[in-house]
Backbone as CSV, one residue per row, in Angstrom:
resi,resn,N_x,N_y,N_z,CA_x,CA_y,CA_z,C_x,C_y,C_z
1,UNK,-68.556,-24.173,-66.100,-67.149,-23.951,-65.850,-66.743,-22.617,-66.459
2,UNK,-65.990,-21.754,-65.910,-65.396,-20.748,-65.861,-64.319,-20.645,-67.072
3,UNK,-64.319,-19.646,-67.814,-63.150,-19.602,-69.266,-62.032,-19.334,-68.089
4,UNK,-61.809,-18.789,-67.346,-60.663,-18.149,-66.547,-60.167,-18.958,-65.649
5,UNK,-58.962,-19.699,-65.887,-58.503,-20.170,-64.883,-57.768,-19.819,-63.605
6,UNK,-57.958,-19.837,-62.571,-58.372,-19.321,-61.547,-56.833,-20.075,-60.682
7,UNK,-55.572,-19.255,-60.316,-54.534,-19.823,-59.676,-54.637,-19.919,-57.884
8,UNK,-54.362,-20.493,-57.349,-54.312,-20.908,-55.893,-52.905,-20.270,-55.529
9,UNK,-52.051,-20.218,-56.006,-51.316,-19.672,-55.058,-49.992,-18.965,-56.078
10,UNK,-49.223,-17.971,-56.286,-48.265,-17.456,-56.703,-47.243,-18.244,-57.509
11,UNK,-47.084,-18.232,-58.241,-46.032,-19.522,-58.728,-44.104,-18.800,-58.391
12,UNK,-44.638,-17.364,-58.128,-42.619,-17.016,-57.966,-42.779,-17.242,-56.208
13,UNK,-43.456,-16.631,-55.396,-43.027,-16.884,-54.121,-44.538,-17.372,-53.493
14,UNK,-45.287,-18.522,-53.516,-46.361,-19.195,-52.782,-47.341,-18.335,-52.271
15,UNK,-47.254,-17.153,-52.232,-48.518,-16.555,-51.304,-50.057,-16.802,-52.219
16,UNK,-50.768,-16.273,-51.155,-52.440,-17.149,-51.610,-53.027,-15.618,-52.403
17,UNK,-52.650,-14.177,-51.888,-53.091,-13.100,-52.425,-52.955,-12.601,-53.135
18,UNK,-54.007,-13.670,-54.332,-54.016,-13.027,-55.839,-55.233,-12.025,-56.312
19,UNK,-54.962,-11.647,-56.993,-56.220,-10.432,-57.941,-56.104,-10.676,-59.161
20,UNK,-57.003,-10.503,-59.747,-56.996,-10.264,-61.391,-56.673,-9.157,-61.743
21,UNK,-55.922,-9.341,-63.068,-54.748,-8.078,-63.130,-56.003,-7.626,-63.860
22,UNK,-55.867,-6.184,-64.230,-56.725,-5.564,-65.376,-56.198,-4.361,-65.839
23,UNK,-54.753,-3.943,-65.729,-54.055,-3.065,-66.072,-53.543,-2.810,-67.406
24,UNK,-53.463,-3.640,-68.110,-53.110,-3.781,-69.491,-54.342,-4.458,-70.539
25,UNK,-54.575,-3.548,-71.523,-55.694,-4.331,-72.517,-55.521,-5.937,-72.839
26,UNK,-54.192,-6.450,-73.222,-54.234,-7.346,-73.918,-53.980,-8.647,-72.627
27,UNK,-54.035,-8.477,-71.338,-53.848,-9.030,-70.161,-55.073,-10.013,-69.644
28,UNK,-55.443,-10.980,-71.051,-56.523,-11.176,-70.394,-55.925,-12.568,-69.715
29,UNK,-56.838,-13.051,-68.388,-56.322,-14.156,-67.585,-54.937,-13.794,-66.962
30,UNK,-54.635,-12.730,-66.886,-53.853,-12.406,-66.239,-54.200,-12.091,-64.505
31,UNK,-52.884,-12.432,-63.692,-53.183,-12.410,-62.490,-52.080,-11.486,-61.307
32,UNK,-52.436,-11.137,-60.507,-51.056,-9.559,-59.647,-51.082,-10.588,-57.864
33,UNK,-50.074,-10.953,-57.766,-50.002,-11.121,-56.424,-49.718,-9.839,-55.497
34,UNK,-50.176,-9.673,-54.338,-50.076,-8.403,-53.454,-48.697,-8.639,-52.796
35,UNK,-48.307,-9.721,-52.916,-46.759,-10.280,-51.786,-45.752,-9.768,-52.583
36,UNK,-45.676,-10.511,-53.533,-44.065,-10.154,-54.522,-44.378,-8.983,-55.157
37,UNK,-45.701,-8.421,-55.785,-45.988,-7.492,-56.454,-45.459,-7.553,-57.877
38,UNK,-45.847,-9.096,-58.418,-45.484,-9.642,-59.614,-46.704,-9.601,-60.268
39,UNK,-46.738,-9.471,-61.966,-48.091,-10.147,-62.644,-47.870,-11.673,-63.172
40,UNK,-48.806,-12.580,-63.743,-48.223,-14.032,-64.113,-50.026,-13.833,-64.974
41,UNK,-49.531,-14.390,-66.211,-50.506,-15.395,-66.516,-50.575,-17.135,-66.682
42,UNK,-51.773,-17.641,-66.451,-51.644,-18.904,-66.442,-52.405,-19.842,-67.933
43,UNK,-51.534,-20.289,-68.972,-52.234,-20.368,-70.385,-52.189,-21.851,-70.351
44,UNK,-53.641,-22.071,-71.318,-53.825,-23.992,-70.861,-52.815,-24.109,-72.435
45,UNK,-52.280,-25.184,-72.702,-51.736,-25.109,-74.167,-52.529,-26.318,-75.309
46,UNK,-52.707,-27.105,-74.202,-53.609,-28.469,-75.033,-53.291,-29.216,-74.301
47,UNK,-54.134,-30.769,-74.985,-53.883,-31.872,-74.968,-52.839,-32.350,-75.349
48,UNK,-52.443,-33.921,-74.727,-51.492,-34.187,-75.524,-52.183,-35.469,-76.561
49,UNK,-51.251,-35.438,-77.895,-52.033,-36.561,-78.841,-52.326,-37.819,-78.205
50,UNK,-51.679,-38.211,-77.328,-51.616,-39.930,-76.852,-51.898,-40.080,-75.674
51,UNK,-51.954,-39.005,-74.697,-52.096,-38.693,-73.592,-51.106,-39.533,-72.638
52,UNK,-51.565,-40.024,-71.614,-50.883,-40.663,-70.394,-50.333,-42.022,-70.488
53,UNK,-49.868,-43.005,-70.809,-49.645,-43.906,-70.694,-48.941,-44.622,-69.436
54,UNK,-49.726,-45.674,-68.973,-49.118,-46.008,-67.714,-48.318,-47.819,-68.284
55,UNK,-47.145,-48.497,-68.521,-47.078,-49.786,-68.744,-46.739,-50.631,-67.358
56,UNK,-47.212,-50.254,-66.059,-46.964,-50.889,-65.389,-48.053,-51.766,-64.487
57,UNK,-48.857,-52.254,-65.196,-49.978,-53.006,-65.201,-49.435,-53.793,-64.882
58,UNK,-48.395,-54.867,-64.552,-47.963,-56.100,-64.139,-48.162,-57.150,-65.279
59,UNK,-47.855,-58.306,-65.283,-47.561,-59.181,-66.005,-46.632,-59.365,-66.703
60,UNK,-46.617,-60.189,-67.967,-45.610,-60.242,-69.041,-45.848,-59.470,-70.302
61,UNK,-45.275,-58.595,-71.000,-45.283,-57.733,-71.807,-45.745,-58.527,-73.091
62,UNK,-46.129,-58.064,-73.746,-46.335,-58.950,-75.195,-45.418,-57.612,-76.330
């Protein structure tokens, strides 16, 4: 698996034509759409402590 996460589509206006930015040193994972002519990076932040909880398993609650 890849350190770089890799976006599908623009997050300000949907288009699919992204590049990896490389214009700025400190830009790393950074990404340039050709449509809006925006940059965006995309940063993972973590886990969460408890993660997902679903309580709708059915039955009676205890």
């Amino acid at each position: 698996m890849s350190e770089r996460a890799a976006p599908f589509y623009c997050p300000y206006c949907g288009d699919e034509d992204l590049r990896p930015s490389e214009a700025s040193e400190g830009s790393h994972g950074a990404w340039e759409c050709a449509a809006c002519n925006r940059a965006f990076q995309l940063k993972f932040l973590g886990l969460l402590a408890q993660g997902l909880q679903r309580h709708d398993a059915g039955g009676k609650q205890i």
